[in-house]
KENUDO-389749 format. One record per residue (C-alpha): residue number from 1; residue in three letters; x, y negated, z negated. Coordinates in Angstrom, 2 decimals. Layout:
<sites>
+-----+------+---------+---------+---------+
|  nr | rest |      c1 |      c2 |      c3 |
+-----+------+---------+---------+---------+
| NUM |  ALA |       X |       Y |       Z |
...
+-----+------+---------+---------+---------+
</sites>
This chain:
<sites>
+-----+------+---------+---------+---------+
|  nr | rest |      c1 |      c2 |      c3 |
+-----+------+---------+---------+---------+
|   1 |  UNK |  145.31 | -110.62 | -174.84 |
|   2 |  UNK |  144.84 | -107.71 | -177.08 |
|   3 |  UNK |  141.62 | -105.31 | -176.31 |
|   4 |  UNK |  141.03 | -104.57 | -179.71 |
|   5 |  UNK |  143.21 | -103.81 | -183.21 |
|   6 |  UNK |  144.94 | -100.22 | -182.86 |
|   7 |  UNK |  143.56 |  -97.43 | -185.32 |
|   8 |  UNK |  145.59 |  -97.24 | -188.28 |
|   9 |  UNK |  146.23 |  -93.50 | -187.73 |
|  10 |  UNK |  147.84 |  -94.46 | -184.13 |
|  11 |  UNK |  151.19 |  -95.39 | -186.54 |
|  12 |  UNK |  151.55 |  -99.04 | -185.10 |
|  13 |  UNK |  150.56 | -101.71 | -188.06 |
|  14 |  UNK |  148.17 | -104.30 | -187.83 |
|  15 |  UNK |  150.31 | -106.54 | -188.77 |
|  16 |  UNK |  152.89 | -105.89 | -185.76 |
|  17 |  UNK |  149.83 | -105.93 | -183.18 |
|  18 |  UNK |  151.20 | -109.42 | -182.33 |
|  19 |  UNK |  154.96 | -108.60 | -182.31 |
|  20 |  UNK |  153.75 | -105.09 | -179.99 |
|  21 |  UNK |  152.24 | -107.81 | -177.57 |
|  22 |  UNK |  155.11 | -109.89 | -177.41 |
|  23 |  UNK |  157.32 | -106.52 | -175.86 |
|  24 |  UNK |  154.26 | -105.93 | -173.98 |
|  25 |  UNK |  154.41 | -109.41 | -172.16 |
|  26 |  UNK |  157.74 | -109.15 | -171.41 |
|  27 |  UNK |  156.87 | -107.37 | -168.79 |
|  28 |  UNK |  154.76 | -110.48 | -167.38 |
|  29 |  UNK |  157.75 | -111.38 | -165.77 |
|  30 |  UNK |  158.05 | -108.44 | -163.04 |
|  31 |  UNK |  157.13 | -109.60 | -159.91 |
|  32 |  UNK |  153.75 | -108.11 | -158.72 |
|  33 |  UNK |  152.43 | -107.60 | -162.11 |
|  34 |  UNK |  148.62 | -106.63 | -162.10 |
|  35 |  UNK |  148.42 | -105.11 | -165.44 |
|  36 |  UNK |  150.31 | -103.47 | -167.90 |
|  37 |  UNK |  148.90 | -101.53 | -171.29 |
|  38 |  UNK |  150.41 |  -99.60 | -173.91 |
|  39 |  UNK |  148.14 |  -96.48 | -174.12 |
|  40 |  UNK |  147.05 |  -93.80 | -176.34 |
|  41 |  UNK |  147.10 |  -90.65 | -174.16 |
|  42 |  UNK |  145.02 |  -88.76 | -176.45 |
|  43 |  UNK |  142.31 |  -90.90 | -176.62 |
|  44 |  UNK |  142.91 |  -92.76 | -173.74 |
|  45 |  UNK |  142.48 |  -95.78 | -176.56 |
|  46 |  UNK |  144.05 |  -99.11 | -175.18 |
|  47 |  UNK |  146.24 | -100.41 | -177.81 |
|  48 |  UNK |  146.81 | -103.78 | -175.65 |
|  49 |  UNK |  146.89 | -105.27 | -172.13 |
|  50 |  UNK |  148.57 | -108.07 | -170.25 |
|  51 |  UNK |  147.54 | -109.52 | -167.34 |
|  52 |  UNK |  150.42 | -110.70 | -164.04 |
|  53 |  UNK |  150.20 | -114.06 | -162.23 |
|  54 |  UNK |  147.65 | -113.45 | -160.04 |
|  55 |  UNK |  148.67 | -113.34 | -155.89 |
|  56 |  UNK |  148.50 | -116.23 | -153.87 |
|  57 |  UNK |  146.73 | -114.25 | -151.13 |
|  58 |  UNK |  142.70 | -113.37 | -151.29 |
|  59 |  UNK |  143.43 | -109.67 | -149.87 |
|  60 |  UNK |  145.57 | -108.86 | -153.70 |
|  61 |  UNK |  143.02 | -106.81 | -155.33 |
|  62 |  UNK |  140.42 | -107.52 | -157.79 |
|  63 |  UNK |  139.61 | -110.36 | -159.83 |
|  64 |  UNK |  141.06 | -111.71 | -163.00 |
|  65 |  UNK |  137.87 | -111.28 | -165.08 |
|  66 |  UNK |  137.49 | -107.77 | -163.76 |
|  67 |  UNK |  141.20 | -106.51 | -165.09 |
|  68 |  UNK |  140.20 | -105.72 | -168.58 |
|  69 |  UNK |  138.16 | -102.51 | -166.73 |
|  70 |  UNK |  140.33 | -102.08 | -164.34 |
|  71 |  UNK |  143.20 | -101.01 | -166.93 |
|  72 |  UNK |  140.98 |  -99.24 | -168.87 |
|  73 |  UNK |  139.92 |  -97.05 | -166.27 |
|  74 |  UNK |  143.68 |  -96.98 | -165.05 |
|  75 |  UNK |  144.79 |  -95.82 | -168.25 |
|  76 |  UNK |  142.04 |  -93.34 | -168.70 |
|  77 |  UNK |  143.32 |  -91.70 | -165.75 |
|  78 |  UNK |  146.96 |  -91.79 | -166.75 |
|  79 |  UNK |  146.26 |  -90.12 | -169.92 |
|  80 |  UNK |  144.66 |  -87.25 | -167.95 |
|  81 |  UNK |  147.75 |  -87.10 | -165.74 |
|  82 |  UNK |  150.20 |  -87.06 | -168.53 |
|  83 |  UNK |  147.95 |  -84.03 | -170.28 |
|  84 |  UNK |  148.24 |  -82.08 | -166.80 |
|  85 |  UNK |  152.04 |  -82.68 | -166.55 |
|  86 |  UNK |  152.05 |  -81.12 | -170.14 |
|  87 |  UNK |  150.01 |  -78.41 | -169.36 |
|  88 |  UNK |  151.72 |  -77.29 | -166.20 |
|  89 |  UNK |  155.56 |  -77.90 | -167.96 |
|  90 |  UNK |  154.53 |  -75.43 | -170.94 |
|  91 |  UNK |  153.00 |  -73.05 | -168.59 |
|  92 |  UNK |  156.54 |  -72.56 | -166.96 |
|  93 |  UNK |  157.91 |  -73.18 | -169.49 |
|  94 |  UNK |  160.35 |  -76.43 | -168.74 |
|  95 |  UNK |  161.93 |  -77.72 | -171.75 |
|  96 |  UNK |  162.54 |  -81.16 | -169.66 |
|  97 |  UNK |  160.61 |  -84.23 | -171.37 |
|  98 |  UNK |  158.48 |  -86.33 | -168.80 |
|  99 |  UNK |  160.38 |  -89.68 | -167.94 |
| 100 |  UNK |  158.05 |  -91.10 | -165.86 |
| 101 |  UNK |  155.38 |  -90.50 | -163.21 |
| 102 |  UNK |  154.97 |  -93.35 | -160.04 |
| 103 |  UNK |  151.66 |  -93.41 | -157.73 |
| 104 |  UNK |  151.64 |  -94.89 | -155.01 |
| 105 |  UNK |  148.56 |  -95.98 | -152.64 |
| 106 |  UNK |  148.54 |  -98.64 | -150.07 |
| 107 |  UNK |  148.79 | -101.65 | -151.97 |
| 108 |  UNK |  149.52 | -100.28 | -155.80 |
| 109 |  UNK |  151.79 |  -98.32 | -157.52 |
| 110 |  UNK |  151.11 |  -97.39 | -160.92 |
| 111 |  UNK |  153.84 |  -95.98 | -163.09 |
| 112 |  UNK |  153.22 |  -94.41 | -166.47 |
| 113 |  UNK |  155.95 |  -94.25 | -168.73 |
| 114 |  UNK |  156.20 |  -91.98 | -171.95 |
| 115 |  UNK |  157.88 |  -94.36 | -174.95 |
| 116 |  UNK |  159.35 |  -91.86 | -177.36 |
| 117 |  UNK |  162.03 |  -93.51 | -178.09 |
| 118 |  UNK |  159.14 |  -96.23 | -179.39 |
| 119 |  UNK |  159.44 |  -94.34 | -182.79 |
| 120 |  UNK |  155.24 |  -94.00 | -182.40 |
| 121 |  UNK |  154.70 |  -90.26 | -180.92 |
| 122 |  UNK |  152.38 |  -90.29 | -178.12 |
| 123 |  UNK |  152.64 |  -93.72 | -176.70 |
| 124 |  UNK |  152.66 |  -94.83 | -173.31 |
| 125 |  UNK |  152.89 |  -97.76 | -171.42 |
| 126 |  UNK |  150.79 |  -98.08 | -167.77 |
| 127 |  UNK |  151.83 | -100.89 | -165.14 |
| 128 |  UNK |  150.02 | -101.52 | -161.97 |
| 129 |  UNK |  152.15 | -103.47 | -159.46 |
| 130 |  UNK |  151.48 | -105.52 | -156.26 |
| 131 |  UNK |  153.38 | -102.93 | -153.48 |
| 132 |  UNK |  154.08 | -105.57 | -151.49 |
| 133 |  UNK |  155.44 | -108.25 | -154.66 |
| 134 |  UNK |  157.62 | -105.85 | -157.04 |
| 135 |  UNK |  160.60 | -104.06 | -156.88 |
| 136 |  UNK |  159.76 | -100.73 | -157.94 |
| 137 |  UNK |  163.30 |  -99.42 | -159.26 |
| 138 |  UNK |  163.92 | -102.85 | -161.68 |
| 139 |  UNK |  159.88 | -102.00 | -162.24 |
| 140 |  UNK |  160.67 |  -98.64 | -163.91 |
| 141 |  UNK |  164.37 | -100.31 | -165.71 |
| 142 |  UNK |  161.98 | -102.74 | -167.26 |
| 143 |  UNK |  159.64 |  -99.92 | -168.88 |
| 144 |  UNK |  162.17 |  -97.93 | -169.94 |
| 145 |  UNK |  164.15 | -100.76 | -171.83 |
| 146 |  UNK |  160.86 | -101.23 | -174.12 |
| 147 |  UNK |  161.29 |  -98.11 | -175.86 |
| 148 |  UNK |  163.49 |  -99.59 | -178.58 |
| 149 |  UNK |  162.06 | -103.17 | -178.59 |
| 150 |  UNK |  158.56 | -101.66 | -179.36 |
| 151 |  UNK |  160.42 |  -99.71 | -182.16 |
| 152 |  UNK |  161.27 | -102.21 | -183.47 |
| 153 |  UNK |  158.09 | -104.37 | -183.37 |
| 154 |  UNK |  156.25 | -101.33 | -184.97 |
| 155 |  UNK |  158.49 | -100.80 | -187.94 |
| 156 |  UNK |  157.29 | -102.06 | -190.92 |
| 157 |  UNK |  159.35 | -104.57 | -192.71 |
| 158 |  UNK |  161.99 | -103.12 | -195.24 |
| 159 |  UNK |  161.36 | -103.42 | -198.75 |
| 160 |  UNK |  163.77 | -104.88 | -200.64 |
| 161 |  UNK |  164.90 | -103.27 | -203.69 |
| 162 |  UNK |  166.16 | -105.98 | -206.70 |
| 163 |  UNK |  168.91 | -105.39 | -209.50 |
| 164 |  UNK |  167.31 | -105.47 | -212.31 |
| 165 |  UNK |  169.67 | -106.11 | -215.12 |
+-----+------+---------+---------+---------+
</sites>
């Protein structure tokens, strides 16, 4: 269920909106799923979400209808991380890129995973997991593996040139 249609100066086309959801839902399939959105870290803008099967138990978290603010305020407050990560790496001055940051609390983790190899600067994808449903290590193989699907799905078609004789 996309939020809402990406800004046109974000670099992912409208028109691949529903191929970038299709990568997205992929990760549906991770057991423990509570959300997952590709973010905007500069805006904090939610470019889409996807929802996990919800748990069988009543203790799982909160409610179906209240996920849509629950990632948005999750990814609000991995954009912030990722900006303090940046600041404190250029203060001393460590060339390393950030692969990912994991967050654990008592029933969550939350794992925020730079995409540059997405081809679209700046993107990141946010997953919430069940701690006591996922496997955190095929968790984090999963995000990185979208990197090059979503670069794909955000390239715009190639023009074909014709011989014209």
């Amino acid at each position: 269920m996309p939020v809402n249609a990406p800004p046109a100066s974000l670099g992912v086309p409208s028109g691949g909106s529903d191929a970038v959801h299709a990568v997205l839902a992929r990760l549906q399939s991770l057991d423990g799923l509570v959300t997952a959105c590709l973010v905007e870290p500069d805006s904090a803008f939610v470019l889409d979400t996807v929802v996990g099967k919800p748990a069988n138990d009543a203790d799982s978290g909160a409610d179906v209808s209240d996920q849509g603010a629950f990632a948005a305020t999750i990814s609000a407050a991995a954009s912030d991380v990722v900006q303090v990560i940046g600041l404190m790496t250029s203060s001393l001055g460590d060339p390393d890129e950030l692969e990912d940051v994991t967050i654990t609390f008592g029933r969550r983790h939350h794992l925020i995973t730079p995409l540059p190899e997405a081809g679209v600067d700046g993107l990141l994808v946010v997953v919430s997991l069940d701690r006591a449903r996922t496997n955190l290590a095929l968790a984090r193989q999963q995000l990185r593996a979208l990197g090059p699907l979503l670069r794909h799905a955000t390239q715009p078609p190639a023009i074909e040139s014709g011989n014209a004789s």
